[in-house]
C-alpha positions as CSV (number, residue, x, y, z in Angstrom):
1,X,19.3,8.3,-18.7
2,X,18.4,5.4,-16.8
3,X,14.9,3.2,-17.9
4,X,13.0,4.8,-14.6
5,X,14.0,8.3,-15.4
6,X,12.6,7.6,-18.7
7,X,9.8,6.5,-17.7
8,X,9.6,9.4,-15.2
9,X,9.4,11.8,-17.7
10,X,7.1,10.3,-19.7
11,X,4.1,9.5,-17.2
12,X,1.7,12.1,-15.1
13,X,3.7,15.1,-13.0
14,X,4.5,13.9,-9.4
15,X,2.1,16.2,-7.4
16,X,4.2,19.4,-6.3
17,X,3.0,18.6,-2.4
18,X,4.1,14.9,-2.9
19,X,7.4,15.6,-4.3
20,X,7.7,17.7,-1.3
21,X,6.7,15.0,0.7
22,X,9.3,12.6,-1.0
23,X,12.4,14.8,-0.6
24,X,11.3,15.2,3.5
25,X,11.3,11.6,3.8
26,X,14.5,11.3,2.3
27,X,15.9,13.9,4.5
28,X,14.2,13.0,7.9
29,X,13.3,9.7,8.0
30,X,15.2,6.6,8.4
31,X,15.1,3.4,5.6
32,X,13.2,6.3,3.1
33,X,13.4,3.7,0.3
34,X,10.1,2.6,2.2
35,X,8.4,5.1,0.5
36,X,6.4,5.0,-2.2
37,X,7.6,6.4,-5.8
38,X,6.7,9.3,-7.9
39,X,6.0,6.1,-10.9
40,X,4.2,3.3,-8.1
41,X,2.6,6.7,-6.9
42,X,1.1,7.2,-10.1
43,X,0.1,3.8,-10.6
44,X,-1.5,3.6,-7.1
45,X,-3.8,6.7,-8.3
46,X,-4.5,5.1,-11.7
47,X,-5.9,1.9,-10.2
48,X,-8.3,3.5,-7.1
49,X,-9.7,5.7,-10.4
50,X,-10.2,2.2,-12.5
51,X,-11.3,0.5,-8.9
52,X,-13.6,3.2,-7.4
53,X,-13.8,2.3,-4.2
54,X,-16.2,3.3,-1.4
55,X,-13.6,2.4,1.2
56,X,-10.0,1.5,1.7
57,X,-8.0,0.0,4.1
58,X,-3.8,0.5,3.9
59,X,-2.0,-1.2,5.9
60,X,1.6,0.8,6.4
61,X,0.9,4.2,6.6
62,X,5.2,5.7,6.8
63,X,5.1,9.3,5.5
64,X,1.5,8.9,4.1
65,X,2.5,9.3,0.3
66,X,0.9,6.1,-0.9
67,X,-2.2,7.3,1.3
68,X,-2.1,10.3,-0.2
69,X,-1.8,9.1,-4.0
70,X,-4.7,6.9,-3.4
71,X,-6.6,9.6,-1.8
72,X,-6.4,12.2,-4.8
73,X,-7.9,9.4,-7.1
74,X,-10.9,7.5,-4.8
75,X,-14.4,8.9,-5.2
76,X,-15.9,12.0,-3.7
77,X,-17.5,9.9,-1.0
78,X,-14.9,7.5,0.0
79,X,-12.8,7.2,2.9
80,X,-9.8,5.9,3.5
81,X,-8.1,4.1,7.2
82,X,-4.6,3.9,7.1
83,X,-2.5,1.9,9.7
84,X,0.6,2.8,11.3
85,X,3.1,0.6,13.9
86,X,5.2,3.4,14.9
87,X,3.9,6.3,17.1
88,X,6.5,8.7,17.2
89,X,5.5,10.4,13.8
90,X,1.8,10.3,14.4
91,X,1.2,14.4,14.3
92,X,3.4,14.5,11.5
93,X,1.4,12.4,9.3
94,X,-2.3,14.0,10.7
95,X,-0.2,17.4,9.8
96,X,0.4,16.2,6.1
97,X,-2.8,14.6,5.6
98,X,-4.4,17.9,7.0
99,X,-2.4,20.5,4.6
100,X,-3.2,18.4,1.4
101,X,-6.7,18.8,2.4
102,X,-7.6,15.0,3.3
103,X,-8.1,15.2,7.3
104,X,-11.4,14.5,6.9
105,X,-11.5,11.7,4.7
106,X,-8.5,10.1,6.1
107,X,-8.1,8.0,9.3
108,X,-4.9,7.4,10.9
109,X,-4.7,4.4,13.2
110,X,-1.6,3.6,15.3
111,X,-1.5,-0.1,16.3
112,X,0.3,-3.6,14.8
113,X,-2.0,-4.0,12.1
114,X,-2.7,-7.6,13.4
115,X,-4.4,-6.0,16.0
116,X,-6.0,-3.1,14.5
117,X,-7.3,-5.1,11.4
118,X,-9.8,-6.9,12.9
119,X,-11.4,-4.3,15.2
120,X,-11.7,-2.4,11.5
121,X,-13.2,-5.3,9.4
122,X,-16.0,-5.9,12.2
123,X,-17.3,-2.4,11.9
124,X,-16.5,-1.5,7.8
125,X,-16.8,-2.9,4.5
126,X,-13.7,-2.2,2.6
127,X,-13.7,-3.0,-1.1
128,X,-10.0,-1.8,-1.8
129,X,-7.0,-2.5,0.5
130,X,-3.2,-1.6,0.1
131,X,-0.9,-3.8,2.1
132,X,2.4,-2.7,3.1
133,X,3.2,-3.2,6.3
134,X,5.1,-6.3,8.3
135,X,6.2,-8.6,5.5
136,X,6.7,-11.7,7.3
137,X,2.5,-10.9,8.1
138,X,1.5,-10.6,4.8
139,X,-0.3,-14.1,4.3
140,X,-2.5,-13.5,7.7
141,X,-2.9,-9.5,6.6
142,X,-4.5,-11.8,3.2
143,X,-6.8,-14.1,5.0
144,X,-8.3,-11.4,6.8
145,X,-8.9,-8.8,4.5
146,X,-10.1,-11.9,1.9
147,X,-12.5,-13.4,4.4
148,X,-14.4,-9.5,5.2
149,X,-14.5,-8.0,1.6
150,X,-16.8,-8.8,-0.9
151,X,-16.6,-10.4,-4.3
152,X,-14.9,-7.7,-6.7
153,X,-12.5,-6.1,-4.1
154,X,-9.0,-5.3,-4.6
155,X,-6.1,-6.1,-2.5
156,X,-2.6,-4.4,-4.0
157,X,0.4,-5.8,-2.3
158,X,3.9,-4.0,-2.3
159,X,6.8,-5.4,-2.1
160,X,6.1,-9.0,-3.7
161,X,9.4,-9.1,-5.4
162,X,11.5,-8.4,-2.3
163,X,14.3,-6.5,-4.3
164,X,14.5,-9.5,-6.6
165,X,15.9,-11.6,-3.5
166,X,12.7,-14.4,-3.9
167,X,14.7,-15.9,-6.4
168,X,17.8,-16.2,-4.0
169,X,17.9,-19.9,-2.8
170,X,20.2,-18.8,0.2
171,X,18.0,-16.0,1.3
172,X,16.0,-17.6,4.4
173,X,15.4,-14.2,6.4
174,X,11.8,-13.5,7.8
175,X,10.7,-11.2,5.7
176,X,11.9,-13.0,2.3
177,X,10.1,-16.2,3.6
178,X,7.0,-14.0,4.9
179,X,7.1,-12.9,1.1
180,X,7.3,-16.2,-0.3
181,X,4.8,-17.4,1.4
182,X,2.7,-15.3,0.5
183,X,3.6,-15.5,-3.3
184,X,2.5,-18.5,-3.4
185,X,-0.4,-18.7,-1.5
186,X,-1.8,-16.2,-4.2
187,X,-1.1,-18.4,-6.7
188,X,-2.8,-21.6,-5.5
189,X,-6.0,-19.6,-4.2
190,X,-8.5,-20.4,-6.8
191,X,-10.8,-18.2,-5.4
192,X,-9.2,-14.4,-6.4
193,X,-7.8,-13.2,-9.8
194,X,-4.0,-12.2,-9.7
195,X,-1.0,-10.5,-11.3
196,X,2.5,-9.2,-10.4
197,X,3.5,-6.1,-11.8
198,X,7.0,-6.5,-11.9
199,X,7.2,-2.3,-10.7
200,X,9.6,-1.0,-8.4
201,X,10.0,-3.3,-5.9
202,X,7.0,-5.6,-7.0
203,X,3.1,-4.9,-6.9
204,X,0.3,-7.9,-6.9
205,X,-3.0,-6.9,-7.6
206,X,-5.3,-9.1,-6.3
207,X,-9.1,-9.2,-7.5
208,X,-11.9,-11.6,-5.3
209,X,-13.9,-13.6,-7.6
């Protein structure tokens, strides 16, 4: 038994409709490690219940799992807009948002998040965001989500440890340096609260001050 299998068996049930949703992914879609966990999953539900959020923003829609683990935990009233890049498997994600019983409470939006960030910030207040979209993005995704939300928001951010490769020397690709970048942006901005959970691939929660 391997340390995540323990840990498996030892945390909340993975939603029957998400496992389902987990095991299509792996069968369907292309690079399915890009989708969130049954354990992140759970995590991602336990912090929008601690958070309670009136809105979120989530920036990398894929198959919709994260969406749909944050989702089962927000507040009765909330509502979340989730961004997509890719267009081709639009319907399918409106389709699974639909049969979990989320259409209404969901939006999907189908743009480069650059684009599609701003037009939401000037019209909502969002005072919980996911980001996991474009890594080599993820320090402008920060500066403006930071600059729109109010003091006490969250910002998690996937990926942060970049399969571990941060610490590779010799690893100068786009996406590690986009990560980097990042990283350490966090850690000099005085102005927000932070910690990585060293889950999965890496999760930062970020808190405004």
């Amino acid at each position: 038994m391997t340390i995540d299998e323990y840990i498996e068996r030892h945390i909340d049930a993975e939603p029957p409709h998400l496992r389902a949703l987990y095991r299509r992914t792996h069968l369907e879609r292309l690079y399915p490690r890009m989708c969130t966990d049954h354990t992140q999953g759970r995590i991602l539900a336990m912090l929008t219940a601690m958070i309670r959020p009136t809105r979120i923003v989530e920036l990398g829609t894929f198959t919709g799992y994260s969406t749909l683990c944050m989702a089962e935990a927000m507040p009765a009233a909330c509502h979340i807009d989730t961004i997509e890049v890719d267009p081709e498997y639009a319907d399918d994600i409106r389709d699974t948002f639909a049969e979990a019983g989320h259409s209404d409470d969901i939006s999907l939006h189908i743009g480069d998040a650059l684009e599609v960030l701003p037009q939401l910030l000037a019209t909502n207040t969002y005072d919980m965001a996911f980001v996991d979209a474009n890594k080599r993005h993820y320090t402008e995704y920060f500066d403006l989500l930071i600059s729109a939300m109010p003091s006490g928001a969250y910002i998690l951010a996937d990926n942060t440890l970049w399969g571990d490769k941060v610490l590779d020397k010799d690893a100068h690709d786009p996406q590690t340096d986009g990560i980097r970048a990042f990283n350490d942006a966090i850690a000099a901005n005085t102005a927000v609260s932070k910690i990585i959970l060293p889950i999965r691939d890496g999760l930062t929660v970020i808190r405004k001050k």
